[in-house]
C-alpha positions in Angstrom: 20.4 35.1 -30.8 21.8 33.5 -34.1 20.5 34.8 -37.2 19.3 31.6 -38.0 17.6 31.6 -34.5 15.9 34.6 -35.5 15.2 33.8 -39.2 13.5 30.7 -38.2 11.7 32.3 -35.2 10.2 35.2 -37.6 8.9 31.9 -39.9 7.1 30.4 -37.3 5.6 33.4 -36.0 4.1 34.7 -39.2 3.0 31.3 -39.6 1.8 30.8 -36.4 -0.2 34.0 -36.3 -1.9 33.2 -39.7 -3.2 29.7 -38.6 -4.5 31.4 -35.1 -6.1 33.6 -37.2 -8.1 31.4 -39.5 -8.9 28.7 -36.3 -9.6 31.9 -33.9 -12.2 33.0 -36.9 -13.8 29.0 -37.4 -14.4 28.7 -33.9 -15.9 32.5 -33.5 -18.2 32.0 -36.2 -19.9 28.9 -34.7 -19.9 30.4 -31.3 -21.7 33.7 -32.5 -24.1 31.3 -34.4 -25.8 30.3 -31.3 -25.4 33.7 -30.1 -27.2 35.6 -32.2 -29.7 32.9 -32.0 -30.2 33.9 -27.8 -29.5 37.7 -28.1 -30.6 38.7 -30.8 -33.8 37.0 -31.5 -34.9 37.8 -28.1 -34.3 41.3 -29.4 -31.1 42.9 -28.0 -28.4 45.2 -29.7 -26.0 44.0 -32.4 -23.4 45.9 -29.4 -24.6 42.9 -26.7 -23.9 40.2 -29.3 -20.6 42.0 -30.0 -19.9 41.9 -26.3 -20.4 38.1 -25.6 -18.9 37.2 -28.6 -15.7 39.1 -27.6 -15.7 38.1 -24.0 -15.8 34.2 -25.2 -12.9 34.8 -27.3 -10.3 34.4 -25.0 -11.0 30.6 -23.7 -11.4 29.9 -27.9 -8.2 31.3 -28.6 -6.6 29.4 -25.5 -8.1 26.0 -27.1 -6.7 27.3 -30.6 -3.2 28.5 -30.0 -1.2 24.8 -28.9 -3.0 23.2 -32.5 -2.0 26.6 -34.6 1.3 26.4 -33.0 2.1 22.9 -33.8 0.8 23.2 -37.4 3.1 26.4 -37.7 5.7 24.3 -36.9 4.9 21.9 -39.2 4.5 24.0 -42.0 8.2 25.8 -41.7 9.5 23.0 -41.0 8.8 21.3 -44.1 9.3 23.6 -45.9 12.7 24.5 -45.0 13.4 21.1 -45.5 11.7 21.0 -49.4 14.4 24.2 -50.2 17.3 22.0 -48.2 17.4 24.9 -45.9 18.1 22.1 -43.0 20.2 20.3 -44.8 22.2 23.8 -45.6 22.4 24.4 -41.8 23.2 20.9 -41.3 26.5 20.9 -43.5 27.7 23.9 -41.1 27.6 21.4 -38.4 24.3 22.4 -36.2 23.2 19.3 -34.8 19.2 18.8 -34.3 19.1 19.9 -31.2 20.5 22.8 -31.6 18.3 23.3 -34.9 15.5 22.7 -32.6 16.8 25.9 -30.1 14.3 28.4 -31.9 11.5 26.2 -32.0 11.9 25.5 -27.8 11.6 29.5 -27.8 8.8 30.0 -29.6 7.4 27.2 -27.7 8.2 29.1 -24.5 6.3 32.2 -26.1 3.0 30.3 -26.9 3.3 28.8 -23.3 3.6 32.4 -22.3 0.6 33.4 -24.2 -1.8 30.7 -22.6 -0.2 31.6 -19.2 -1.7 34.9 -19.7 -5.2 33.8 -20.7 -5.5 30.7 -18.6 -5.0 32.6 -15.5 -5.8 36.3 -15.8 -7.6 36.5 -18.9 -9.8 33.7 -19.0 -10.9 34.4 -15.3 -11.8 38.0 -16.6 -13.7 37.5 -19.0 -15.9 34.8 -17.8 -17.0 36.7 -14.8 -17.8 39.6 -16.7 -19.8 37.0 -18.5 -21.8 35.9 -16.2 -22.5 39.6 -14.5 -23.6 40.8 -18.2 -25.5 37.2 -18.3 -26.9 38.3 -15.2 -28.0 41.5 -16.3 -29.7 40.4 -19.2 -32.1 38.5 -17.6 -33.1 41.2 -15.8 -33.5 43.5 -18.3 -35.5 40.4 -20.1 -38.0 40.1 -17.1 -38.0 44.5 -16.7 -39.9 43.8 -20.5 -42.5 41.6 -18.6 -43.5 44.6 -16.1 -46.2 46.4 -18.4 -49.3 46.7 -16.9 -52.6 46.9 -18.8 -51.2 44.8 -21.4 -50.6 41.6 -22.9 -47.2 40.3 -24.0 -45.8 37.6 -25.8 -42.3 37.1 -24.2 -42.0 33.8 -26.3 -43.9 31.7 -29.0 -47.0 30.9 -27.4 -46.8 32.6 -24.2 -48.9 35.4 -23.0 -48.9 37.7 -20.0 -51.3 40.3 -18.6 -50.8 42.3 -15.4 -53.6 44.4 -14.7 -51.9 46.5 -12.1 -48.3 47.5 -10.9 -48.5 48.6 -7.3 -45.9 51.4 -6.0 -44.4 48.8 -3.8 -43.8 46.4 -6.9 -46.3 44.2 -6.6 -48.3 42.6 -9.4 -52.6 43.0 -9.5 -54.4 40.7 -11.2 -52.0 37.9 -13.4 -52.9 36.1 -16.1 -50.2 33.8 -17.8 -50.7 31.4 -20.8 -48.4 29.0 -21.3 -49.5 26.7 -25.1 -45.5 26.3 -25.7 -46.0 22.2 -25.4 -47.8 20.9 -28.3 -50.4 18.2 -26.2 -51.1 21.0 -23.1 -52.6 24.1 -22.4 -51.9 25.9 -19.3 -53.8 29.0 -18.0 -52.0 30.8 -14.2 -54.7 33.8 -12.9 -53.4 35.3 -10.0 -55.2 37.9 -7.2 -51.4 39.1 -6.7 -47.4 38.2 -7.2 -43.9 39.0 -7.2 -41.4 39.0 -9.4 -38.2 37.6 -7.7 -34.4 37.0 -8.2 -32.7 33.4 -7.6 -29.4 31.9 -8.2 -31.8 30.0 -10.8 -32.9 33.1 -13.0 -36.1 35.3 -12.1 -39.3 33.7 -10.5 -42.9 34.5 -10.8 -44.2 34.1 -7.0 -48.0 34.1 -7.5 -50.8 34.5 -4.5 -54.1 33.2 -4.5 -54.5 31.8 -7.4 -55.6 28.7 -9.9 -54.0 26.6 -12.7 -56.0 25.1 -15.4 -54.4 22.2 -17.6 -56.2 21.2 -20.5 -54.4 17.9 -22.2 -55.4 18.3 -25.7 -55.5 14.4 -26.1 -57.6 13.7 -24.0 -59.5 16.7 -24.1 -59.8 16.7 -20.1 -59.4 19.7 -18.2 -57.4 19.6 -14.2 -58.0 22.7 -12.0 -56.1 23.1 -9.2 -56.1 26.0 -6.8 -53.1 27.5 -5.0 -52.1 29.6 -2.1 -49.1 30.1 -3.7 -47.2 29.3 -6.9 -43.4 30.0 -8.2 -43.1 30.1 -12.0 -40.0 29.7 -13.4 -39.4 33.2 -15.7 -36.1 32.6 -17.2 -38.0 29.6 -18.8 -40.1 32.0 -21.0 -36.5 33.5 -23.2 -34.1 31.4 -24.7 -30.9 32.9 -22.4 -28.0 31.4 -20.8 -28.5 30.4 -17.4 -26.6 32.4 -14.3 -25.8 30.3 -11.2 -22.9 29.9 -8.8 -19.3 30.3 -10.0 -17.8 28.3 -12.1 -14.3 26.9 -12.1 -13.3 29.3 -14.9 -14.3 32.4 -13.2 -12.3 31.0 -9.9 -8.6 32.4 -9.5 -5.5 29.9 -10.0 -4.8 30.7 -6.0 -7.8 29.7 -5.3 -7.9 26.4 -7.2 -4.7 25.6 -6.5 -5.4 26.0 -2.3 -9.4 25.1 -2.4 -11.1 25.4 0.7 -14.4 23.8 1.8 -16.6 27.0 1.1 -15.7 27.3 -2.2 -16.2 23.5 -3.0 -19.6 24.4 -1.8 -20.2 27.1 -4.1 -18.8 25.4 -7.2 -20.5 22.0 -6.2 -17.5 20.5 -7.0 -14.9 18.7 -4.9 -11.3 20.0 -3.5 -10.1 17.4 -5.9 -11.6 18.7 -8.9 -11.1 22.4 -8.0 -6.8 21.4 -7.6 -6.3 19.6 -10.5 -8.2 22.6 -12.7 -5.6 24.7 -11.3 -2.9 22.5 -12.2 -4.3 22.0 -15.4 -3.9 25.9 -16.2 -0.5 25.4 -15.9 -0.1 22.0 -18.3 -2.1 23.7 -20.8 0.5 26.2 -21.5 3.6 23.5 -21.1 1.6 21.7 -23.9 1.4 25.0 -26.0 5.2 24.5 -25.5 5.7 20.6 -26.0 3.0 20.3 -29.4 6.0 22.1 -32.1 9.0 20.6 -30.1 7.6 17.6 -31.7 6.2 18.0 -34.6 9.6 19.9 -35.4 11.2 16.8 -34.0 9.3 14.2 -35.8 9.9 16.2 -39.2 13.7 16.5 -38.6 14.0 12.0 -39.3 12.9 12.6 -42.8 15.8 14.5 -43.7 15.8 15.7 -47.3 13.6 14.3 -50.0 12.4 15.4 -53.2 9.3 13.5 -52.3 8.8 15.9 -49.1 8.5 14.6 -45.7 4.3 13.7 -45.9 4.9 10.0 -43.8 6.6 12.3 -40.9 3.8 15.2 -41.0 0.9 11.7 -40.3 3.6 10.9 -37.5 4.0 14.2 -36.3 -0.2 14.2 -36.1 0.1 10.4 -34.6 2.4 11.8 -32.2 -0.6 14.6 -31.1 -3.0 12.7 -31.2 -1.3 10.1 -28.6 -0.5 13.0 -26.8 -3.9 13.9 -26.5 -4.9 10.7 -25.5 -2.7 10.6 -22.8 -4.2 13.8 -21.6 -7.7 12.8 -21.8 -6.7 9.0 -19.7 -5.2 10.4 -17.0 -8.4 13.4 -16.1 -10.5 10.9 -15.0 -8.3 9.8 -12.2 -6.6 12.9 -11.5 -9.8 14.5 -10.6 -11.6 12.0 -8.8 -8.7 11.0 -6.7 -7.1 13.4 -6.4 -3.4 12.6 -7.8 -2.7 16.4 -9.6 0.8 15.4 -10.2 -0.6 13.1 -12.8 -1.9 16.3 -14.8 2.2 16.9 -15.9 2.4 13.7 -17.6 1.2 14.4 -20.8 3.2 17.2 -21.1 6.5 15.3 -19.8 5.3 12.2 -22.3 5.4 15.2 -24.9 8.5 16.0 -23.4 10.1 12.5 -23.8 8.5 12.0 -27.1 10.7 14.9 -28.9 13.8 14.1 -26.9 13.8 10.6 -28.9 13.1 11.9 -32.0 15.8 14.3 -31.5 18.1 11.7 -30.5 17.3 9.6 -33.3 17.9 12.4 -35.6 21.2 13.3 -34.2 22.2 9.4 -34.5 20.1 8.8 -38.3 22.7 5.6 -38.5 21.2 3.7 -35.4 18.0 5.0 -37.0 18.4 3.4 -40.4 19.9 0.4 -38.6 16.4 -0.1 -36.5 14.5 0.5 -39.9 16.0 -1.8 -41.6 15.9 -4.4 -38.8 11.8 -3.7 -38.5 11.8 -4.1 -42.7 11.6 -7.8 -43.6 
């Protein structure tokens, strides 16, 4: 590799690693916000909230690392081109696109990158998610199993078990629910189980009655039951655990869905192909986003002034890009046209070959400026 290859390459890393760094941080903090709301007010360890936190990281710093790299390669560019650094490299006869060789390769690294957390880490992490999800609740409804007492599992909610047979099962329930402001509800039980669903826990109560007192109307429904299932999970302000989602799914198995595991996800074989296509177009956009914004920056040339109308064009350009991506979801999922989820990358694609083209040619350029200009 050239030096200048490599000098440029080192730029954009260091740059590149510091933007990560400060987005990474941004989006961490307002994801542990509303988890420290869940965990640790319902009185877990600073070491849970550590745990989710980290194992959410990953899919943030996938969303983080195409906008980092792009404004990395905005930054050096521009300022290589304030200290005439291009223009420098320029007069030794390197034409724009092969000024734009080190930028394609650290492109091809933060494709790399997302490769590597779109389909191994990503996956990880957001099963073990849902298991330590899983595991939470039940170590939030083990709290509930204290007989001879009453607890207060949330703001006005109380529970009472009188008994706690060997067997498991549950003597003598009594559960008020005040948690909406207009009602009153009062469960009494003879007997019940505490049971595990794809829902969260449930409360299956025997022989028993429900009282409802509207505080409005100040009337007062009784209703008596053989049996009643009350919705646990509903009592602690936790993240629901379910089937799997398309995340925790492999990208063999989205890319070759079958019917069972359209079942399971609840979503179509449509849906489930283009997500796995989509793993791989995130990272050629991780690749495409500083090809052009290097290649929008490289028509300003050098300017005292700096290149500020090229940086809004290089953001213009993202943005369109962006919009492309989110027009053609709709109808790549729901009929099922995948091949459509490459053509916001290869729009990308085409966008910084013309640029490139029109920096290598800045006389047919000029010539179509000045033609627009009245």
């Amino acid at each position: 590799m050239a030096r200048f290859d490599r000098y440029m390459l080192s730029q954009l890393m260091w740059v590149f690693g510091f933007f990560s760094l400060v987005l990474v941080l941004v989006y961490w903090v307002n994801r542990a916000v509303s988890l420290f709301d869940q965990l640790i007010a319902n009185g877990h360890s600073a070491f849970v909230f550590l745990e989710f936190t980290a194992l959410s990281l990953p899919n943030v710093i996938r969303i983080v690392l195409p906008v980092s790299a792009f404004a990395a390669a905005v930054y050096v560019t521009n300022r290589m081109a304030s200290e005439s650094e291009l223009v420098v490299v320029q007069s030794t006869g390197y034409s724009p696109w092969r000024m734009a060789r080190p930028v394609m390769v650290f492109g091809l690294v933060v494709a790399a990158m997302i490769s590597v957390l779109s389909h191994v880490l990503i996956p990880a992490s957001t099963t073990q998610l849902a298991a330590r999800t899983a595991e939470i609740s039940e170590n939030v409804t083990a709290r509930l199993l204290s007989e001879g007492e009453f607890l207060h599992p949330a703001d006005g909610v109380t529970f009472y078990i009188r008994e706690i047979t060997p067997e498991g099962e549950l003597r003598d329930i009594f559960l008020s629910d005040a948690r909406k402001p207009d009602q009153r509800s009062i469960y009494t039980a003879e007997r019940a189980l505490l049971l595990r669903s794809d829902a969260g826990p449930k409360l299956l109560m025997f022989q028993g009655m429900v009282q409802n007192l509207d505080l409005e109307t100040d009337r007062l429904a009784t209703t008596r039951f053989a049996e009643f299932a009350f919705d646990v999970s509903a009592l602690v302000d936790l993240p629901t655990t379910g089937p799997r989602g398309t995340r925790e799914l492999s990208t063999a198995e989205l890319l070759s869905p079958t019917a069972a595991l359209a079942e399971e996800t609840g979503q179509s074989m449509n849906v489930l192909r283009y997500e796995g296509h989509g793993r791989i177009t995130e990272a050629l956009l991780g690749l495409v986003t500083p090809v052009v914004g290097f290649a929008v920056l490289l028509l300003g040339g050098f300017s005292r002034f700096g290149v500020w109308k090229q940086i809004v064009g290089a953001i213009v350009c993202l943005i369109a890009i962006q919009l492309a991506d989110n027009a053609v979801t709709d109808a790549a999922r729901s009929r099922g046209l995948w091949p459509m989820a490459y053509l916001p990358a290869l729009f990308g694609l085409a966008l910084a070959a013309v640029f490139l083209w029109l920096a290598a040619h800045p006389r047919a350029f000029r010539r179509k400026s000045a033609q627009v200009t009245p």
